[in-house]
C-alpha positions in Angstrom: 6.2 12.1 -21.2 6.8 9.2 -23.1 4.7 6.1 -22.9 7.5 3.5 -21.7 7.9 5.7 -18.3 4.6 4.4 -17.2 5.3 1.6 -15.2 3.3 0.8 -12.3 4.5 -1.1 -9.7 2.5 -4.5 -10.1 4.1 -4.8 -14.0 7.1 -4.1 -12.4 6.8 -6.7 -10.0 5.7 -9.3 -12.6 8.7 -8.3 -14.4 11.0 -9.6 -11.5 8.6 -12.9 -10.6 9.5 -13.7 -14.2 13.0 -13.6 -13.9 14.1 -14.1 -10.4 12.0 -17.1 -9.6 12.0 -20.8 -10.0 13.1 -22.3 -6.7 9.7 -23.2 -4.0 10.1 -22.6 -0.4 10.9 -26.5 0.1 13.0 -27.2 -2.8 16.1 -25.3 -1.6 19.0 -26.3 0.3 19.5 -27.1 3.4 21.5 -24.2 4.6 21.8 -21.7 7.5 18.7 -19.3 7.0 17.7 -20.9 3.8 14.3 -22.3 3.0 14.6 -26.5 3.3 11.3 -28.1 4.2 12.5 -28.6 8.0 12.5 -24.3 8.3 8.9 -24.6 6.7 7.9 -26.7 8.8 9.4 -25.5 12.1 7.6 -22.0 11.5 4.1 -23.3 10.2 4.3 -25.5 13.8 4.1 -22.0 15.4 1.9 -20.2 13.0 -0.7 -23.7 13.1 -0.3 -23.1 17.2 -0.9 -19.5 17.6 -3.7 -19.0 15.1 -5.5 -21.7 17.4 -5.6 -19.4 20.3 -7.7 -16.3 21.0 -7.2 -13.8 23.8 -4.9 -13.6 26.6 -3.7 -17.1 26.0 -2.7 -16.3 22.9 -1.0 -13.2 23.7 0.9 -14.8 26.6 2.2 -17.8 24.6 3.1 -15.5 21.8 5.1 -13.4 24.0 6.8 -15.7 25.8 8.2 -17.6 22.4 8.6 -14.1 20.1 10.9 -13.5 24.0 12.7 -16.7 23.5 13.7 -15.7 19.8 14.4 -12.6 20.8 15.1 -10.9 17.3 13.0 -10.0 14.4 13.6 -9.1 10.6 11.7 -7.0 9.0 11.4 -6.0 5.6 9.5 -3.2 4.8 8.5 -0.2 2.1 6.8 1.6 4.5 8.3 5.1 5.5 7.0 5.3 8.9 8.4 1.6 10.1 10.6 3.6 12.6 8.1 4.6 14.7 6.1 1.3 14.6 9.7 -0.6 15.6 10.5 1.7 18.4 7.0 1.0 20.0 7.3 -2.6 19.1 10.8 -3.0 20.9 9.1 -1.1 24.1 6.8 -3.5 24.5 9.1 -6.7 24.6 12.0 -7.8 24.3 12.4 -8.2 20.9 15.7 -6.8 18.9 14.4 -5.6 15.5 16.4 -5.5 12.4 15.0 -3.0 9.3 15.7 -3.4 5.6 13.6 -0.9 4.1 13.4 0.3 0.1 10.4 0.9 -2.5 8.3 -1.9 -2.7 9.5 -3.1 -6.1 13.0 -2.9 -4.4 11.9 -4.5 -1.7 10.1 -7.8 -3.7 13.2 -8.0 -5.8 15.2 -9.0 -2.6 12.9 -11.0 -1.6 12.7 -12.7 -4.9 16.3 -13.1 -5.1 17.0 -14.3 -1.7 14.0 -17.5 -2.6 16.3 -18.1 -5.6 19.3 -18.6 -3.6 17.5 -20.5 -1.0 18.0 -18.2 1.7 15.5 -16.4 4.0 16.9 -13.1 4.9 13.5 -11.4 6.5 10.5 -13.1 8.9 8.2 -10.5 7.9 7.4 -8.5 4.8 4.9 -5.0 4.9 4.4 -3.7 2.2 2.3 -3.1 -1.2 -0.7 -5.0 -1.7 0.7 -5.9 -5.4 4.2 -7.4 -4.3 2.2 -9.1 -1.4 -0.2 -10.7 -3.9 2.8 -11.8 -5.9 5.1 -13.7 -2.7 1.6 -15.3 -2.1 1.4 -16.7 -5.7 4.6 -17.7 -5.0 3.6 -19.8 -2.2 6.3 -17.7 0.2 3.8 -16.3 3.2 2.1 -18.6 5.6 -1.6 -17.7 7.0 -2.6 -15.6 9.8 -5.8 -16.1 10.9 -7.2 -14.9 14.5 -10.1 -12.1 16.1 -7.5 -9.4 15.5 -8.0 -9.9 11.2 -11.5 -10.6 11.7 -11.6 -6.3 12.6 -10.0 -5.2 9.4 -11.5 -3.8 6.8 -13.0 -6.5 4.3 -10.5 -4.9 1.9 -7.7 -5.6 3.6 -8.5 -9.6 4.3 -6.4 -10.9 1.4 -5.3 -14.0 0.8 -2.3 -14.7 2.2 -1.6 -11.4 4.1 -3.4 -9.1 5.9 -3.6 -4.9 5.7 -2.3 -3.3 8.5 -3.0 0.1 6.8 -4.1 1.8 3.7 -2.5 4.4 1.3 -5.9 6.5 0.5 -6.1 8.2 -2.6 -7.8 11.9 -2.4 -8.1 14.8 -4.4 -6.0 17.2 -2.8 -5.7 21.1 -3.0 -3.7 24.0 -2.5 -5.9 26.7 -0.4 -4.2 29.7 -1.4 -4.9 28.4 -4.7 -8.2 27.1 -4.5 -10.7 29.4 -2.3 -13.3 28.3 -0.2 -16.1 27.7 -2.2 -14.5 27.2 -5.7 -13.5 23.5 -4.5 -13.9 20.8 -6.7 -16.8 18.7 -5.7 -16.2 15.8 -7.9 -13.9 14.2 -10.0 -15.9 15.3 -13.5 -14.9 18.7 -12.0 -11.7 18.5 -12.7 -12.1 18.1 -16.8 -13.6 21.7 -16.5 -11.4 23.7 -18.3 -11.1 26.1 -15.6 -7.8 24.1 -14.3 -6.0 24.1 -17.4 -2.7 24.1 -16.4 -3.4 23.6 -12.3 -4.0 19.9 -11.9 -1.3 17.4 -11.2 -1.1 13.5 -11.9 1.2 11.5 -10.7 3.3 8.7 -13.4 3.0 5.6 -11.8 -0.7 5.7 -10.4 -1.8 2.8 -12.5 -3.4 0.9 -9.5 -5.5 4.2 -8.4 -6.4 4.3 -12.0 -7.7 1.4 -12.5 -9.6 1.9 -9.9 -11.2 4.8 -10.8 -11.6 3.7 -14.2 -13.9 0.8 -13.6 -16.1 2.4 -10.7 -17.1 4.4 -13.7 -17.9 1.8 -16.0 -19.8 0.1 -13.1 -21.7 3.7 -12.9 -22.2 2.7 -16.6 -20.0 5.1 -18.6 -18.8 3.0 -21.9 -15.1 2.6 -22.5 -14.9 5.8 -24.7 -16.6 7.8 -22.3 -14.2 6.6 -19.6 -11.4 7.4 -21.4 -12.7 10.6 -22.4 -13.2 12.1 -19.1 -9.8 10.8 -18.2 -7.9 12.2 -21.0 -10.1 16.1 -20.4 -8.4 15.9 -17.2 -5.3 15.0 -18.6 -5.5 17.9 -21.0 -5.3 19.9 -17.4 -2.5 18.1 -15.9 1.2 18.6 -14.9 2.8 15.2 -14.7 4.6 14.6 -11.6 6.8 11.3 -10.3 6.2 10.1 -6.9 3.9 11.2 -4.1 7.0 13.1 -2.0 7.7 15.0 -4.9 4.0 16.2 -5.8 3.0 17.0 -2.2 6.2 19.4 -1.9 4.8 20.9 -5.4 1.2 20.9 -4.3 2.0 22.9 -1.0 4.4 25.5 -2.9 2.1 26.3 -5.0 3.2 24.9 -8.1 -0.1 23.5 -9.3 -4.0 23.9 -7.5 -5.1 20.3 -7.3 -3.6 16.7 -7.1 -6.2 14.0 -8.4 -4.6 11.3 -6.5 -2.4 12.7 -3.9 -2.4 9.9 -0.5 -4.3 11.2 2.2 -1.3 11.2 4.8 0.9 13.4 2.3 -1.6 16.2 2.5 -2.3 15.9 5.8 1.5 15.8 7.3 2.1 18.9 5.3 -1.2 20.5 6.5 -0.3 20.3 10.3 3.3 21.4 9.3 1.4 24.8 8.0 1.0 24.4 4.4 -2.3 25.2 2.5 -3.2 22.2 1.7 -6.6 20.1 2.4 -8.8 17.5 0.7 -11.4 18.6 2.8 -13.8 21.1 2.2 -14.8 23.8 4.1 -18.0 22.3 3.6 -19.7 19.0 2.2 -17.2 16.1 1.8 -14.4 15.2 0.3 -14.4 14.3 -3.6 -15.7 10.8 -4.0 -14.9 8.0 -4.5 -11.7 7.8 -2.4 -9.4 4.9 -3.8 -8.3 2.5 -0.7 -5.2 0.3 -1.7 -4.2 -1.7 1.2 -0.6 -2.1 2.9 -0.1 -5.2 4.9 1.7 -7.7 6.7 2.9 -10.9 5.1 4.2 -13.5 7.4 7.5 -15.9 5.9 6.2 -19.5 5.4 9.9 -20.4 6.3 10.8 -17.2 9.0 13.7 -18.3 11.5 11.5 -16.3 14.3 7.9 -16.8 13.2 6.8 -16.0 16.7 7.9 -12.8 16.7 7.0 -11.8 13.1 3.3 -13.3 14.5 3.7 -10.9 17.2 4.5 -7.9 14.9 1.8 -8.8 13.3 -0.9 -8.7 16.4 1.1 -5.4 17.5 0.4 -3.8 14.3 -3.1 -4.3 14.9 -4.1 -3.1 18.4 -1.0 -0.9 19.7 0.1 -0.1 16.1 -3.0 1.2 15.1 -2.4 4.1 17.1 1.0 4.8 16.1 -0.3 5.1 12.5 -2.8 7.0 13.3 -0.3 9.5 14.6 1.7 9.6 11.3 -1.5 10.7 9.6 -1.8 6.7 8.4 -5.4 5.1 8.0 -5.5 2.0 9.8 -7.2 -1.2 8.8 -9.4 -1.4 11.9 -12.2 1.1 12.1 -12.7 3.4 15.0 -15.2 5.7 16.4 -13.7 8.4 14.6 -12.5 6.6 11.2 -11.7 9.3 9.0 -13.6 7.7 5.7 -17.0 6.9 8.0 -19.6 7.8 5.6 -17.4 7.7 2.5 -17.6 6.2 -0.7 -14.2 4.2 -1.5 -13.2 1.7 -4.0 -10.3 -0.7 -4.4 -8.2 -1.0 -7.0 -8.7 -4.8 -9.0 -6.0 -6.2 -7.9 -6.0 -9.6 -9.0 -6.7 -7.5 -12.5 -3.5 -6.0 -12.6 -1.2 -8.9 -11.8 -3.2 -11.0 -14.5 -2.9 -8.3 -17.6 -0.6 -5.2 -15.9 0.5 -4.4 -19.4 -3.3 -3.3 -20.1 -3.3 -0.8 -17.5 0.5 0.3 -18.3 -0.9 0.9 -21.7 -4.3 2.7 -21.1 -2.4 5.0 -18.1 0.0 6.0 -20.8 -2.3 7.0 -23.0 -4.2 9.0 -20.9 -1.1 10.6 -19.8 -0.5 11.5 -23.6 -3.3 13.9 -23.4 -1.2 16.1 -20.6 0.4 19.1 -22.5 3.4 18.5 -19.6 5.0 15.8 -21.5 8.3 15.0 -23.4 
């Protein structure tokens, strides 16, 4: 593969912030739907008012105003929103509007709308990277309250808060791998047993980073890091987007993913492939990579009630409904699936500040793949 195809998502994202920005959330016009200082202001009257109140009181009052709205735009890279909407719109009376796209796609819009000083969504869930960038951008408004105080710590940001998170696992085909002959950790898979049956995905430049300094926190040097990296590398068929890889991973086209998300494997799994990132015994390859997915509320939203209420949904009722999809939620339960598991975070604030770094040391790892062109 060639080097410029590496482009993660956060350098993508810079790459629009750059060119599609320059107008603040009170400098535009004063239009219908745009983003004057009155719109700000009439939304973070709402927002000040319901992150004052706890408990039923603040569920009531939030009901009743999300009620008097009555609509809700959403804009959203998540694949499962449908599911999340339909249970949203059962529970009030609410009429929910869906743009959904990649979560580059989905910034760009964003992005674009600010320019023209209009505000086209009330709520934004998506990537952690895009969400960091729209709060540099002074476009989400706080959201503070008992329910965020649950989450994990990882998925507190600034500015936004996880509603769930894409978890990064080493996954495996079964009829591939036998019981027994599972890899057991990471260094495994530089062994080179799996030449040829190991898969890595192009843009995983977040999950990479990750990885990459929990080993030099483990105190590996840079050219150690790099070496294990590129060993595994030397193993790997490259593959472009998660979708994609799981359908290869449960045909049988290669033994092992390094960074396949959890909910991929899983939603082929109960669908009857052989797939797992679960052992028969012992536990799962460590560490898993957390990146959070949240919830970003518009500082200048036409119905910040009910983008607030979204919001609260997401975290009580909602939590199931991911949970159903195969989703990890961002509030532990008594049977949280990474209880007792070692995960990292990619360094978020890392990748927006240098992305071209990472872009540059992914590629180069990738190099070492003998599936490239």
């Amino acid at each position: 593969m060639r080097r410029h195809a590496v482009l993660p998502a956060v350098a993508a994202a810079t790459v629009l912030l750059v060119s599609a920005c320059g107008t603040s959330p009170s400098a535009a016009g004063d239009r219908g739907g745009g983003t004057s200082s009155g719109a700000v202001s009439k939304a973070s009257a709402v927002y000040d008012r319901i992150n004052g109140l706890t408990g039923k009181e603040r569920h009531d009052t939030l009901v009743r105003l999300a009620e008097q709205e009555g609509k809700l735009s959403v804009y959203t890279s998540n694949t499962d929103i449908d599911k999340l909407v339909e249970g949203f719109q059962k529970a009030y009376k609410v009429e929910v509007s869906v743009y959904r796209a990649n979560s580059e796609t989905v910034l760009q819009r964003v992005l674009q709308e600010q320019q023209a000083g209009y505000v086209g969504t009330d709520v934004i869930d998506t990537n952690a990277g895009e969400l960091h960038i729209m709060t540099k951008e002074g476009l989400l408004a706080p959201y503070k309250g008992e329910l965020r105080d649950k989450v994990r710590i990882q998925g507190q940001a600034e500015g936004w808060t996880a509603a769930r998170f894409n978890v990064f696992v080493v996954g495996w085909n079964t009829s591939r791998v036998p019981p027994g002959d599972e890899p057991r950790s990471f260094e495994d898979l530089a062994d080179p047993k799996w030449k040829g049956q190991v898969s890595m995905e192009i843009g995983d430049v977040d999950w990479f980073a990750a990885m990459y300094q929990y080993y030099i926190g483990q105190g590996k040097t840079d050219a150690e890091a790099r070496d294990l990296f590129s060993r595994i590398a030397a193993n790997s068929k490259v593959a472009k987007g998660h979708t994609t890889q799981g359908e290869l991973l449960s045909a049988g086209q290669f033994a092992i993913t390094v960074s396949s998300y959890s909910h991929t494997v899983d939603k082929a799994a109960d669908k009857g492939a052989p797939v797992t990132w679960h052992p028969k015994s012992g536990q799962p390859v460590q560490p898993i990579v957390l990146r959070p997915n949240g919830i970003g509320l518009i500082k200048a939203a036409r119905n910040p009630a009910a983008a607030m209420l979204f919001v609260d949904w997401q975290l009580t009722e909602g939590q199931q409904a991911l949970a159903d999809a195969f989703r990890i939620g961002s509030i532990p339960t008594a049977d949280d699936p990474l209880a007792g598991l070692k995960v990292v975070a990619p360094p978020e604030q890392e990748l927006l500040a240098d992305p071209k770094k990472w872009d540059q040391l992914y590629g180069d790892i990738l190099l070492s793949s003998p599936d490239r062109s």
